[in-house]
N, C-alpha and C positions, 0 to 999 in steps of 0.2 A: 504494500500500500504506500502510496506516494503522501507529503506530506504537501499541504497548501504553498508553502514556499515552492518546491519541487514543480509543483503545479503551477502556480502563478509564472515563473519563469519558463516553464516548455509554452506555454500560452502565447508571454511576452514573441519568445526569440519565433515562431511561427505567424507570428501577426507582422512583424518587422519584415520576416519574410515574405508573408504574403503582399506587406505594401510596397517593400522593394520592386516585385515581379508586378508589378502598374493592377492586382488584382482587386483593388480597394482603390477610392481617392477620398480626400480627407477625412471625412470621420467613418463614412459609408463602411459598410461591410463588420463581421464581426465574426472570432473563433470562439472556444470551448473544449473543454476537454471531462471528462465526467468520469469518477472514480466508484464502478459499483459497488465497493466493500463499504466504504465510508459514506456513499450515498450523497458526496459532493461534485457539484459543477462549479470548475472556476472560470468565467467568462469576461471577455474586453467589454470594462468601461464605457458608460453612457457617452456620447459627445467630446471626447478627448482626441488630440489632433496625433497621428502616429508618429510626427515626428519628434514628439516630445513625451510620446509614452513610458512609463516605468513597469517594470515585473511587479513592482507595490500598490499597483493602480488596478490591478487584476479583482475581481472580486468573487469573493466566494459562498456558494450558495446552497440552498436544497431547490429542484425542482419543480418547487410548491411554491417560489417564489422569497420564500424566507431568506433573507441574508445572513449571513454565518459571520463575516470576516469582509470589508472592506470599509474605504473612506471617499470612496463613491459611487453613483447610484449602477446598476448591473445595466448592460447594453439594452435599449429599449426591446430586441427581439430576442430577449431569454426565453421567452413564450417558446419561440420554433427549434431551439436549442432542446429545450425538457420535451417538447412532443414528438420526438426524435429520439432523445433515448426512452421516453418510456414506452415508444412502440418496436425498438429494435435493441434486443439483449445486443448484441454484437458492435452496437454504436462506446466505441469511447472517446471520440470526438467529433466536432461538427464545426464545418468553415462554411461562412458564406460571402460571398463575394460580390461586387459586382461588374465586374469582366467585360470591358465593352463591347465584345462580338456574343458570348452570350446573352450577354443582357440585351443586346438588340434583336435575337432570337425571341426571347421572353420578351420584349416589347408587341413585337410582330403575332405573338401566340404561336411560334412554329416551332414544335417537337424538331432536335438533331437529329436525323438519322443515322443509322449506322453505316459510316459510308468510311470508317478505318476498323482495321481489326483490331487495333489497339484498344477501342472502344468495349470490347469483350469482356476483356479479362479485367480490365478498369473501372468499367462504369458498369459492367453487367449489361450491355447494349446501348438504345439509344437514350437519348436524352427526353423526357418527357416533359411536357408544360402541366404545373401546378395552376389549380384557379387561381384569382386574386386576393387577396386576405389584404384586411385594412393591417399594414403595420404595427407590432407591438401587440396582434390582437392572440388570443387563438386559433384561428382562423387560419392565418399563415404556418404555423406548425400543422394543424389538421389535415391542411389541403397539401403540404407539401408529404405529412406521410402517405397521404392516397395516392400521390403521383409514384411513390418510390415503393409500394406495396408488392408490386409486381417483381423482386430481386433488382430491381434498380438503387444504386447507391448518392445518386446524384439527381438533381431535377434543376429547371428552371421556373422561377415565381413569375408569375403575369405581372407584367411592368416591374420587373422589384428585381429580380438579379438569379443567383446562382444558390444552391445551397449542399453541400455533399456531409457526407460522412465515412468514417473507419472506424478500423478499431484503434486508431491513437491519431494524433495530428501530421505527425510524415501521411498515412495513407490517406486519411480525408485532405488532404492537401494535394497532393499528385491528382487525385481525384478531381478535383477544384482543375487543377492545373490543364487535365486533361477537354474537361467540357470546355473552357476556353479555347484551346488548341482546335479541337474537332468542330467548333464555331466558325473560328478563322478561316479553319480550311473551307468545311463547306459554304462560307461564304463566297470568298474567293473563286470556286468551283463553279457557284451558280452564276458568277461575271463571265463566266468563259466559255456556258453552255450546259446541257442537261447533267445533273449528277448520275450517278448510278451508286443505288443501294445497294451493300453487300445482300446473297440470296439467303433466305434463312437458314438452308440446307450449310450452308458455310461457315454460319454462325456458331449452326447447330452442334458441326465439325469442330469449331473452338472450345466449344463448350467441353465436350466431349473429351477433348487435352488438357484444359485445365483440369478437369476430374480423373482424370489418366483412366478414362476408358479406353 
């Protein structure tokens, strides 16, 4: 079991990270990471700019909304953070981003397709559009685990951004990393002419290696 320090810092240095990689612009976007033993979520700070974030600024929480341990308020969408782990044992953290070629997917309402194979073994396939959820609400956790119910690890929120999960923050971060990437591309794709979606049959095939059938 990790201790809140322990935890505030992996937080920290993966938030840096994500805003290094242009996945966030100023306050936008938020991590998390959730410890089942001790039944805490430590998550980035309400309104805090990243370029002047601390590991002490991290706050820590229960689920329920109750604060544990910080000295300021838990990032307005802790909501989608706890409706995430308490609908996926396997979630021990959760990044959301908002990634401009994603995000302009989930602008547009158009599901990624699976048009890399990289997308497999990553994301568990394509990319799915979440309804809209008023920010902060319930709503947006609710709706984003109906999108990802299906073994999807990642979705995109209506008008609002990106949101993934792992079992720790390296993996829901790649994760992140990836719906971005496969946005990009299939962007760019559709400026050049029709995509072509991988066949399920192929998919199928991946699947199939990842499980070492």
């Amino acid at each position: 079991m990790k201790t809140i320090e322990e935890m505030r810092k992996e937080v920290f240095d993966w938030t840096k990270q994500s805003y290094k990689e242009q996945l966030m612009a100023g306050t936008s976007g938020n991590l998390s990471m959730y410890d089942p033993e001790s039944k805490i979520m430590v998550i980035t700070p309400t309104s805090i700019p990243y370029e002047i974030i601390l590991p002490e600024d991290m706050v820590a929480m229960r689920v329920d909304g109750t604060v544990i341990d910080g000295h300021y308020a838990p990032s307005s969408e802790w909501r989608l953070h706890a409706e995430i782990y308490k609908a996926f044992p396997d979630a021990g953290a959760v990044v959301h981003t908002h990634s401009p070629y994603a995000t302009a997917f989930a602008v547009t309402h158009e599901p990624i397709p699976v048009i890399l194979i990289e997308m497999v073994p990553f994301l568990g396939g394509d990319v799915p559009v979440a309804e809209f959820g008023v920010p902060g609400t319930d709503a947006v956790g609710l709706n984003s685990v109906e999108a990802m119910k299906n073994g999807r690890w990642a979705c995109l929120m209506a008008n609002h951004g990106v949101v993934a999960f792992g079992k720790d923050l390296k993996e829901a971060h790649i994760r992140a990393v990836y719906v971005e990437d496969a946005a990009k591309i299939c962007y760019y794709a559709k400026t050049m002419g029709q995509i072509h979606v991988m066949r399920d049959e192929d998919i199928q095939a991946m699947f199939d290696v990842i499980n070492g059938k």
